[in-house]
DODRENDO-776317 format. One record per atom (N, C-alpha, C): residue in one letter; atom name; x, y, z. Coordinates in pm, 1 decimal. Each point is the difference from the previous one (the first is absolute). Layout:
REM DODRENDO-776317
 nutor doba     east    north       up
     A   CA        X        Y        Z
...
//
This chain:
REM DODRENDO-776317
 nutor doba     east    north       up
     X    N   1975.0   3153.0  -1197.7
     X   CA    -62.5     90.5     94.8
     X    C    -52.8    -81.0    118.1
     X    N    -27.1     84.6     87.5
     X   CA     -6.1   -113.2    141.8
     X    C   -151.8     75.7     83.6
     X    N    -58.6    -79.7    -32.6
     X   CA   -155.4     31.0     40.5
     X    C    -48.6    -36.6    148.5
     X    N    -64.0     57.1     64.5
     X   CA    -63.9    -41.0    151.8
     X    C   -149.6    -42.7    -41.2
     X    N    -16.5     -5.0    146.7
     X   CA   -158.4    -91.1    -11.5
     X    C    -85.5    169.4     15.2
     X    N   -129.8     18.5    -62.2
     X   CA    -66.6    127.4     14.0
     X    C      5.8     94.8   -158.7
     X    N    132.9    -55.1    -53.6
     X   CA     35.3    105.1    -98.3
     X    C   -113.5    -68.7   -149.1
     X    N    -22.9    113.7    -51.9
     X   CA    -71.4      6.5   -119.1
     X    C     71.4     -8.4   -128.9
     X    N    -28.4   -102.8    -97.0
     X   CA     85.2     18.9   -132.6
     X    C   -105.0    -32.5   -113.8
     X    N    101.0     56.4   -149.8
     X   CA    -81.9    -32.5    -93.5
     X    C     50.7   -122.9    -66.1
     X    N   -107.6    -35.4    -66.5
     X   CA     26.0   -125.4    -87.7
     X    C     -4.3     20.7   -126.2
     X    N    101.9   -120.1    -84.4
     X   CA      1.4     73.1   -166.1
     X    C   -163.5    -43.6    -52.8
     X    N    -96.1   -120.2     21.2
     X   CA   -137.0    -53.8      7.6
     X    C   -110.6     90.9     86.8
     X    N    -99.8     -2.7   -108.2
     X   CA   -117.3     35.2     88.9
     X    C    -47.9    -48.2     46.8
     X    N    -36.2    -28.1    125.2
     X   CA   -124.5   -109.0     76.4
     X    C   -116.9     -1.3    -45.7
     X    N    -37.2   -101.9    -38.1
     X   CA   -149.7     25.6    -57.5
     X    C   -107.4    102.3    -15.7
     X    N     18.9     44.5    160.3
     X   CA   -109.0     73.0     86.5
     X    C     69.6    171.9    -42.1
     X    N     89.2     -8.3   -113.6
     X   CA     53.5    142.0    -49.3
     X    C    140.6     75.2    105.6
     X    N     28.6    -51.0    114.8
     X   CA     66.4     63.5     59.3
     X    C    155.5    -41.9     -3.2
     X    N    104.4     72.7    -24.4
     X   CA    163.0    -63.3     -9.5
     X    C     39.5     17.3    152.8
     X    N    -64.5     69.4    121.2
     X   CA     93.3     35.4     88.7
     X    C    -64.1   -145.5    144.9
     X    N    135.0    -60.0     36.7
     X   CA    -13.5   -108.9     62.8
     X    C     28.1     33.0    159.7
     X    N    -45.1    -42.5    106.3
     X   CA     95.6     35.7    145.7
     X    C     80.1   -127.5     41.6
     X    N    123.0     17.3     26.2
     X   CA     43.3   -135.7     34.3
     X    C     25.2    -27.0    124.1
     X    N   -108.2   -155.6     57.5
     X   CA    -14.8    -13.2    136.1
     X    C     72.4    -74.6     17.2
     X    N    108.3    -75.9    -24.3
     X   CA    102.2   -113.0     15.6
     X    C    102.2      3.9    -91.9
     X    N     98.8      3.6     88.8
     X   CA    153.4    -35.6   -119.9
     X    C     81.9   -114.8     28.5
     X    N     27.9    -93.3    -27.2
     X   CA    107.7    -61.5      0.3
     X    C      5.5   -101.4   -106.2
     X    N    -23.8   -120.0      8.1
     X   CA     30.6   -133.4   -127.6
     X    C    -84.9     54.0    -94.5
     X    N   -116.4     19.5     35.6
     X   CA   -125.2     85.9    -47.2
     X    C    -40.3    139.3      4.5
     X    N    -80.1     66.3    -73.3
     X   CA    -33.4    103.3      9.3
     X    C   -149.2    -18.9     47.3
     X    N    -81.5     76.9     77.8
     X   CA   -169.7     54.3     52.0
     X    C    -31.3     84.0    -63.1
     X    N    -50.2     23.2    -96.2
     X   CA    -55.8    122.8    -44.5
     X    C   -121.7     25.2    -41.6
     X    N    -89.3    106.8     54.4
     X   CA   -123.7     32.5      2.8
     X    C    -12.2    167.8   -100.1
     X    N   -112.5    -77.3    -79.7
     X   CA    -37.4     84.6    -92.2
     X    C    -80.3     95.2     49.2
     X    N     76.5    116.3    -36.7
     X   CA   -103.7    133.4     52.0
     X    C   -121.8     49.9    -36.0
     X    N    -31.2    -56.0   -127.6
     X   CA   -158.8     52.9    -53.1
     X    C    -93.5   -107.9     51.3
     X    N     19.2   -128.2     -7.1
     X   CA   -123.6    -91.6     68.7
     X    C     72.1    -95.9    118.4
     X    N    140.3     64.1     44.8
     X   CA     22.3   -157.7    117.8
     X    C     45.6   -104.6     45.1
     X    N    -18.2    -52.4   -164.6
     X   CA     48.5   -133.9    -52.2
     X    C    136.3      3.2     86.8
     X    N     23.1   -110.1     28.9
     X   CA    127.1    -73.8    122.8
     X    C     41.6    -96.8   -131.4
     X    N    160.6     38.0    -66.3
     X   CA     87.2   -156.8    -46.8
     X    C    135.4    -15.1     66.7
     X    N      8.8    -84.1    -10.0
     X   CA    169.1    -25.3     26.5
     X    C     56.7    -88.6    -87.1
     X    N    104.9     71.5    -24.7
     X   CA     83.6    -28.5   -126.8
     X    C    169.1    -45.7     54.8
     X    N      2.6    -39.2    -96.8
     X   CA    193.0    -35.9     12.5
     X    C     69.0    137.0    -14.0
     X    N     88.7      8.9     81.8
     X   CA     63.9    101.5     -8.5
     X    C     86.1     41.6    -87.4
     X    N     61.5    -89.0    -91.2
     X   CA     47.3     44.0   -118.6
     X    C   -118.3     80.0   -104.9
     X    N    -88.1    -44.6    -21.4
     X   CA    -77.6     53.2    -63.0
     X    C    -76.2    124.9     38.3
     X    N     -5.1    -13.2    110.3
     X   CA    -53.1    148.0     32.0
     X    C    130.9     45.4    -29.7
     X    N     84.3     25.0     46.1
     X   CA    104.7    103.8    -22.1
     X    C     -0.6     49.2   -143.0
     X    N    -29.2    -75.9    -93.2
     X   CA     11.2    -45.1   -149.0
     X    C    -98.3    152.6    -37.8
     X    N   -159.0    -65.0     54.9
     X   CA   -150.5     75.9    -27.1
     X    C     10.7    165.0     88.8
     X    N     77.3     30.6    104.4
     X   CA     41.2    133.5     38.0
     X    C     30.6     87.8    -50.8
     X    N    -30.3    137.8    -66.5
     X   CA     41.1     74.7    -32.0
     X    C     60.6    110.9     61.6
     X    N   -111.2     40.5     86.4
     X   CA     85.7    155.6    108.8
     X    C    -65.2    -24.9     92.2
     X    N     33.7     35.4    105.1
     X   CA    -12.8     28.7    118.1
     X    C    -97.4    148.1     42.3
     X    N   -108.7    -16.3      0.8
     X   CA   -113.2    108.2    -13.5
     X    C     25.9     80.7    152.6
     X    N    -27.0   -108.8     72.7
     X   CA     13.4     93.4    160.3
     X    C     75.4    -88.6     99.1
     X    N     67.3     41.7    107.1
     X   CA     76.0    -52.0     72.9
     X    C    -58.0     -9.1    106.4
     X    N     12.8    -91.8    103.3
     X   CA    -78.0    -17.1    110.1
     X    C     59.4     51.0    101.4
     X    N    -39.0     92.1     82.2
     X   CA     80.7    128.7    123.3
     X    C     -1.2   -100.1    117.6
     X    N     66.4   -117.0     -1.2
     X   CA     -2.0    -20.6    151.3
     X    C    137.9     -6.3    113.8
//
């Protein structure tokens, strides 16, 4: 699946802070992704995020 920057997804892990739904602010070698219940900013390898993705919650209208 082929994701933009803005779009919202779930993760198969809960974030600590209880929330699965992530926004992703950067794509390429890496992934940006900011947790929607407290914020939290990681960036991850992009294999692995792809891995931790489950669905695609909302799409970003731009």
């Amino acid at each position: 699946m082929e994701y933009k920057i803005g779009d919202i997804v779930r993760t198969k892990k809960v974030h600590p802070c209880g929330s699965k739904l992530w926004e992703i602010m950067r794509i390429g070698v890496d992934f940006r992704l900011k947790c929607q219940g407290c914020g939290h900013v990681i960036l991850i390898q992009r294999p692995k995020a792809l891995k931790m993705i489950t669905k695609l919650e909302k799409r970003n209208e731009q």
